[in-house]
C-alpha positions in Angstrom: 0.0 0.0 0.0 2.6 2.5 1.1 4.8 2.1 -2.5 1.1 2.8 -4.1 0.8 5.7 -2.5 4.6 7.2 -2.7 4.0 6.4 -6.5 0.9 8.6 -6.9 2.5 11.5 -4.7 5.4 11.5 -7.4 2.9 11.9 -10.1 1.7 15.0 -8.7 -0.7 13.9 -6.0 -1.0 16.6 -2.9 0.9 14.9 0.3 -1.7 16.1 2.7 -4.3 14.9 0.8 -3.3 11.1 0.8 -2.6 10.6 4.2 -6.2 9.4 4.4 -4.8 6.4 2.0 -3.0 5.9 5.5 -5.5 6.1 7.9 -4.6 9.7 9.3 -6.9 12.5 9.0 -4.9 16.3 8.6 -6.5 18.8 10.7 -5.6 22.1 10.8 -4.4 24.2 14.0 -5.2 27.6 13.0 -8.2 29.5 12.7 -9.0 33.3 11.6 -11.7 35.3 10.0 -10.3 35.3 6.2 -10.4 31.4 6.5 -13.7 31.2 6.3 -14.4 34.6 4.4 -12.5 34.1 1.6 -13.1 30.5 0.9 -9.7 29.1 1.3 -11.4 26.7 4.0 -13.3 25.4 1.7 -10.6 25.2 -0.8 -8.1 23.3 1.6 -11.2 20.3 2.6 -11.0 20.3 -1.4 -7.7 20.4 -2.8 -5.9 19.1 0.6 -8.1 16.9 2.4 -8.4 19.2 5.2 -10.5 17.0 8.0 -10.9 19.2 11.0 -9.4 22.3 13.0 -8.1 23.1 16.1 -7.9 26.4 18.2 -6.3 27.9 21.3 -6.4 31.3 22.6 -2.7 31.8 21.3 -4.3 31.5 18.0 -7.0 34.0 18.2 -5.3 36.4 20.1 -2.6 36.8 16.7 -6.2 36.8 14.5 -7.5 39.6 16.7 -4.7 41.2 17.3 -2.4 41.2 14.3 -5.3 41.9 11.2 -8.6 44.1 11.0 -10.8 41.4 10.1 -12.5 41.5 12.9 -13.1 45.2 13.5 -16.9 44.9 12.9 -17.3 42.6 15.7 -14.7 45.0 18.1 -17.2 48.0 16.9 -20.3 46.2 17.8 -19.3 44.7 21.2 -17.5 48.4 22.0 -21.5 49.1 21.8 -22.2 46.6 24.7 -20.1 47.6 28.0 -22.1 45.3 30.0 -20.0 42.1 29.2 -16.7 41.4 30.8 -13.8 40.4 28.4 -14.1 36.4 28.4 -17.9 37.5 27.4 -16.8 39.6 24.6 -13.9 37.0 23.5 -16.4 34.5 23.2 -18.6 36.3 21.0 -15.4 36.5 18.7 -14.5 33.1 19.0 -17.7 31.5 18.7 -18.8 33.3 15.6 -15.5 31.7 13.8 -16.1 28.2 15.5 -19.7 28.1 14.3 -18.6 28.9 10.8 -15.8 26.7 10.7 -17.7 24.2 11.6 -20.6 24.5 9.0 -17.8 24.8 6.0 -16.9 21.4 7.7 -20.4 19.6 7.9 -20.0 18.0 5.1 -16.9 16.3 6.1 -18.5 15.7 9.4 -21.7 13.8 7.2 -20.0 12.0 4.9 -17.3 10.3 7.4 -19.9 9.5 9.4 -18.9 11.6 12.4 -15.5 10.3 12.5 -14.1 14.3 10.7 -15.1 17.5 10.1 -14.5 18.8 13.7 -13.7 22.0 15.0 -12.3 22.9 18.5 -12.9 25.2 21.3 -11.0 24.7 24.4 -12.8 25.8 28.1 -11.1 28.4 29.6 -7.5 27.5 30.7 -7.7 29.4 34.1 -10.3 26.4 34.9 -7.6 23.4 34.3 -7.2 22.8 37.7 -10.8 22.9 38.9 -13.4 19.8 38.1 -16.8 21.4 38.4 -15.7 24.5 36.8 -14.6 22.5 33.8 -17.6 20.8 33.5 -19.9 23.5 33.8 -17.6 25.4 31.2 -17.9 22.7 28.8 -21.9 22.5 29.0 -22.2 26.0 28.4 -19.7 26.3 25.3 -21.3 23.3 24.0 -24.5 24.5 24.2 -23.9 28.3 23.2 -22.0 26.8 20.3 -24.8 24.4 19.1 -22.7 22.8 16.6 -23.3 18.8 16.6 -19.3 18.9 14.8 -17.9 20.7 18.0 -15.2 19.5 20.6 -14.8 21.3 23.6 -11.0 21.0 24.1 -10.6 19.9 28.4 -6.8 19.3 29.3 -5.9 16.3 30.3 -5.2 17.2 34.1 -5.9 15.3 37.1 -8.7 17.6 38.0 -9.7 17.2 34.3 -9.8 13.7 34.0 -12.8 13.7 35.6 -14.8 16.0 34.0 -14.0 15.0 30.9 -15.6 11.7 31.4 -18.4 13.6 32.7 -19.1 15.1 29.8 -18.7 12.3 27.4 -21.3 10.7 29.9 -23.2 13.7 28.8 -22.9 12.9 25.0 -20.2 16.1 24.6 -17.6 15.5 21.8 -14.2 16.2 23.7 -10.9 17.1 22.6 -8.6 16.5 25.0 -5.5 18.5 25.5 -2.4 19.1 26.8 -1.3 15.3 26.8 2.5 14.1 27.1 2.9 11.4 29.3 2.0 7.6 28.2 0.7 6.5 31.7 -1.8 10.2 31.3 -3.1 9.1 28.0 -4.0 5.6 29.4 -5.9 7.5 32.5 -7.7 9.9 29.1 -8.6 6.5 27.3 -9.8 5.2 30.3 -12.3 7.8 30.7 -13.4 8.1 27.5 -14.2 4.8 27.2 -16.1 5.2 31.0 -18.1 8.1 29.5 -19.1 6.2 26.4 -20.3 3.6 29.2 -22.4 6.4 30.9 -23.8 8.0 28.1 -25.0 3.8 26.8 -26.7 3.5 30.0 -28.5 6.5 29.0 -29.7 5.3 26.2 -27.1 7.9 24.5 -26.0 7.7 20.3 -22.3 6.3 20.9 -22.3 6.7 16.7 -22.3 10.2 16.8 -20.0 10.4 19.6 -16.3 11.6 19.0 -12.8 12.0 21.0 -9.8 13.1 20.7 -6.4 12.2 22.6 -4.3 15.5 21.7 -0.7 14.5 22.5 2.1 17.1 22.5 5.3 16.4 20.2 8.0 18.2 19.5 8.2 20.2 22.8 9.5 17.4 24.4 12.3 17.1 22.1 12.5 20.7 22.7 13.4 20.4 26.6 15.3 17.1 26.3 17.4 17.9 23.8 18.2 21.0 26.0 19.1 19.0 29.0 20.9 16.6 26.9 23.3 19.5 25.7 23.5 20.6 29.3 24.6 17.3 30.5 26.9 17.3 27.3 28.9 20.2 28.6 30.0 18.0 31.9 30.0 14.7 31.0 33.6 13.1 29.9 33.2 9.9 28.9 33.1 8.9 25.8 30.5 6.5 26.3 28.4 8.2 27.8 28.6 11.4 25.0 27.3 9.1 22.6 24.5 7.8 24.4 24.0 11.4 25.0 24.2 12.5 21.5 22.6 9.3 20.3 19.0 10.7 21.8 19.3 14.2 20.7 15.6 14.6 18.4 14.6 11.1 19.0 12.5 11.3 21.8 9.5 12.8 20.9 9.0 10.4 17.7 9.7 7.2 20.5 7.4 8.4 22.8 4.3 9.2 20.5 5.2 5.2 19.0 5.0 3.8 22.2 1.5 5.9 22.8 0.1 4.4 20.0 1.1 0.9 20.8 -1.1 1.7 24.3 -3.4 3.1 22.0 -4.3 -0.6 19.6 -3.8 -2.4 22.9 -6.5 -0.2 25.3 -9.2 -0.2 22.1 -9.2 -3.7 21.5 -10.9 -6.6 23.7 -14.0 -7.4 25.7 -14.4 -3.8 27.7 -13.8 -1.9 23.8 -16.0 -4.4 22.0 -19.2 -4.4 24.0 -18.9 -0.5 23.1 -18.7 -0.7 19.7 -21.1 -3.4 19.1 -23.3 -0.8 20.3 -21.4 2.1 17.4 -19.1 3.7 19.6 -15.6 5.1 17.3 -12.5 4.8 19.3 -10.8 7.8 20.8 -8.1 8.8 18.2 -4.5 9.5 19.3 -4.0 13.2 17.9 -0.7 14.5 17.2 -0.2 18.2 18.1 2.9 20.4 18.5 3.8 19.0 15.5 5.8 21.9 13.8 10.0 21.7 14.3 11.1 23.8 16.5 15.4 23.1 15.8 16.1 24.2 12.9 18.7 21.2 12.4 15.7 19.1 12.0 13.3 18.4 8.9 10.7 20.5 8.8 8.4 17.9 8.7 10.0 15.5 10.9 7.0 15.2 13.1 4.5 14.6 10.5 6.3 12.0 8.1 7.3 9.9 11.5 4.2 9.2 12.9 1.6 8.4 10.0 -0.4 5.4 10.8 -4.0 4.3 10.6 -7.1 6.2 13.4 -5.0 9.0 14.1 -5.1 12.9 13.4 -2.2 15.1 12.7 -2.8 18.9 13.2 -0.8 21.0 12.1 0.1 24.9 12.0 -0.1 26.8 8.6 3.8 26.4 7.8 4.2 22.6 8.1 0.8 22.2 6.0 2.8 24.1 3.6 5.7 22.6 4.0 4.3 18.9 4.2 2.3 19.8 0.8 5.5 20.9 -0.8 7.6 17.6 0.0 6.0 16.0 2.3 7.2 11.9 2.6 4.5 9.0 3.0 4.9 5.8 4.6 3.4 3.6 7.1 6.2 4.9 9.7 3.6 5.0 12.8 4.2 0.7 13.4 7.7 0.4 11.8 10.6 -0.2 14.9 8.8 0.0 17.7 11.5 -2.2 19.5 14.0 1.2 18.3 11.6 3.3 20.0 11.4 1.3 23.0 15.3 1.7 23.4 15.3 5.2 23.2 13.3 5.4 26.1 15.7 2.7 27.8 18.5 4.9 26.9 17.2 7.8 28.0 17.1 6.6 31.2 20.2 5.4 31.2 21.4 8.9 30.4 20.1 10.1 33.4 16.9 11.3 32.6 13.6 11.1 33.7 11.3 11.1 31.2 8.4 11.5 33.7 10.3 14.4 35.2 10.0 15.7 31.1 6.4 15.5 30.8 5.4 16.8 34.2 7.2 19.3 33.9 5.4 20.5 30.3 2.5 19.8 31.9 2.5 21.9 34.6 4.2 24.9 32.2 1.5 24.0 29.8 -1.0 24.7 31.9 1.1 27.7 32.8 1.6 29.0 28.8 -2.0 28.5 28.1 -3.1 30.7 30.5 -0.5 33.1 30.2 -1.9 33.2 26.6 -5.5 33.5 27.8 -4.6 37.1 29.8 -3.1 37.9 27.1 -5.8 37.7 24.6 -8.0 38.9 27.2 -6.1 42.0 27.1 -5.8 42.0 23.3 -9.6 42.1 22.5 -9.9 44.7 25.6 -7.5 47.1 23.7 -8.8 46.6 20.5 -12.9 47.3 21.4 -11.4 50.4 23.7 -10.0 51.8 20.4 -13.3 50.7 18.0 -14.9 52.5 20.5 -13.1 55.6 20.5 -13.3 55.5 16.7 -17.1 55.1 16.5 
C-alpha cells in the first residue's frame, strides 16, 4: 500500500491529501476570520483533504490582534459595556467556531462523524478545577450548538474527571495538553467510561467523537536542551554518545509507544461491548507538530508518525511545508522495539522522562493561560480603540 501511495505522490498527487490512503486524517491548528471569508477553507477540505481544526487562545489572540478582520465585531461589542472580556472573547471566538464548523459539515456527514470537527478549548484558568470545567464545557457546548464541536478539556488530574463527565453527557471532547504515556492511558480510560455512561443512557455512541491531543515536538524541545546541558559536563566517551545518540529522538519514540497503548487499550471485551453498540474509538492526535530546531526536517513530526485512526494537526507552515515535499509511509508501526530503546537509553542517560512530561504539563498549563490574559487584554485594547473610533 505505502509504495502505491509514494507512487501517486510523485505523479503530482498533494501529500496532505493522501494521508487518508493511511488512515490519518490532517486537521488544521489555525483558525481566523479570512479562512472562512475568503473561501480558502473550503478550498483546503477540497484540494488538501483538510478533515478538521483546532484552536487555542494563542491563536485567536494573533487573528485579533495582528489583522482588522475582525473590527466589525470589536465595533459592535465596543457598543455593549455590559460584558466582561471572556464574554466579549467568546462572542469573537464562537462566531468563527460556528462557521468553521458548517464549512466542515459536510466532512463531518460524509465520514460518518468520524471528521469535520472543530475545537474550542474551556477556559485554561479552569484546568485545575473539576466542576468548573464541567460547567464550562456544558455551556460552550451549548452556546456553540454545533453537533461537529469539541470542547477541548486538558488532560489534568482535575480534568480527568470531568471530561468523562461530559462524554457521559454525549459532549464531543478534545482533550489537551497530553505528554505522558501512563496520562493518555488515564484519558482513554475515561473516554471509554463516559461512552459507558452515556449507553446507559440510552445515549447515540455513533455520533460520539474523542480526541487524545498528544504534544510532540516540545518534548524534544526540553530534552534535547538537558541533553546538551549534560553534554557540557560529561567526559566519557560513552556516555557522550549515548548522549548525542538521543538528541531529536524522543519525541517520535514516545508518541510510537503511545500508539502501541493506544491498539492495545481499544481492542478486547471492555472496547468491543462498546462498539457493538457504534461507539468510534478515541483517536491518538498529534499536536505540536511543527519543528522547532532548525537542524531538523521541517516535517520530521508529520512523516514519522503516520499510521491508521489518528489525526495530525498541524500549524499553517508545516501544512505548507508537508504539501510541498512532504514523505509517505506507514512509519507509525515500523521499529517500535528502536523506540522502546530510546526510552531505555534515556534513562540510562540520566533522565527522567516522567520528570519531562510533568514538567510540560505543569508549564502547559502555565503558557496557556499566560496566553488566555493575554488575549484577554488583546480584545480589551482593541474594542477600547473601536470605541473611540465610533
Amino acid at each position: 500500500m505505502a509504495s502505491t501511495q509514494v507512487l501517486e505522490t510523485a505523479k503530482g498527487t498533494n501529500p496532505l491529501k493522501a494521508l487518508l490512503g493511511y488512515g490519518q486524517s490532517m486537521w488544521l491548528d489555525y483558525i481566523r476570520r479570512d479562512l472562512i471569508t475568503t473561501g480558502k477553507l473550503k478550498t483546503m477540505i477540497a484540494d488538501d483533504g483538510l478533515r478538521g481544526m483546532t484552536s487555542n487562545p494563542s491563536i485567536f489572540e494573533k487573528a485579533i490582534g495582528e489583522s482588522s478582520l475582525y473590527d466589525d465585531m470589536l465595533k459592535s461589542l465596543a457598543s455593549q459595556p455590559d460584558l466582561d472580556a471572556t464574554s466579549r472573547y467568546e462572542k469573537i471566538a464562537i462566531r468563527d467556531i460556528q462557521d468553521a464548523a458548517d464549512a466542515l459539515k459536510p466532512v463531518y456527514e460524509s465520514s460518518k462523524f468520524r471528521d469535520g470537527f472543530v475545537s474550542l478549548e474551556v477556559s485554561p484558568l479552569l484546568a485545575l478545577e473539576t466542576q468548573k470545567t464541567i460547567d464550562e464545557g456544558r455551556r460552550l457546548w451549548k452556546t456553540v450548538n454545533r453537533e461537529n464541536v469539541m470542547i477541548k478539556v486538558p488532560g489534568t488530574a482535575e480534568g480527568l474527571p470531568a471530561i468523562r463527565q461530559l462524554i457521559g453527557e454525549g459532549i464531543n471532547i478534545n482533550v489537551t495538553l497530553l505528554f505522558a504515556q501512563e496520562v493518555y492511558e488515564k484519558v482513554a480510560d475515561a473516554y471509554i467510561g463516559g461512552l459507558e455512561d452515556l449507553a446507559k443512557r440510552s445515549g447515540n455512541l455513533k455520533k460520539m467523537a474523542g480526541v487524545a491531543s498528544f504534544f510532540i515536538s516540545r518534548i524534544d524541545t526540553l530534552v534535547d536542551s538537558m541533553i546538551e546541558d549534560k553534554l557540557k559536563t560529561v567526559t566519557d566517551t560513552q556516555q557522550q554518545a549515548l548522549l548525542r545518540s538521543l538528541l531529536g529522538k524522543v519525541a517520535i519514540a514516545n508518541g510510537k509507544l503511545t500508539y502501541q497503548r493506544y491498539q492495545r487499550i481499544f481492542s478486547g471485551p471492555r472496547w468491543d461491548a462498546l462498539a457493538a453498540k457504534g461507539a468510534q474509538t478515541q483517536r491518538v492526535l498529534w499536536a505540536s507538530t511543527s519543528t522547532k530546531n532548525p537542524a531538523y526536517r521541517d516535517v520530521m513530526y508529520v512523516e514519522e508518525l503516520i499510521g491508521p485512526d489518528t489525526v495530525d494537526t498541524m500549524p499553517p507552515a508545516t501544512v505548507d511545508a508537508f504539501r510541498d515535499h512532504g514523505r509517505l509511509r506507514n512509519s507509525l508501526t515500523e521499529d517500535v522495539a528502536s523506540a522502546q530503546k530510546v526510552m531505555d537509553d534515556l534513562a540510562k542517560a540520566g533522565i527522567s522522562i516522567k520528570e519531562v512530561t510533568t514538567k510540560l504539563t505543569s508549564d502547559g498549563v502555565k503558557l496557556f493561560a499566560d496566553a488566555f490574559h493575554k488575549l484577554l487584554a488583546v480584545v480589551e485594547k482593541s474594542i477600547q480603540q473601536k470605541g473611540k473610533n465610533a
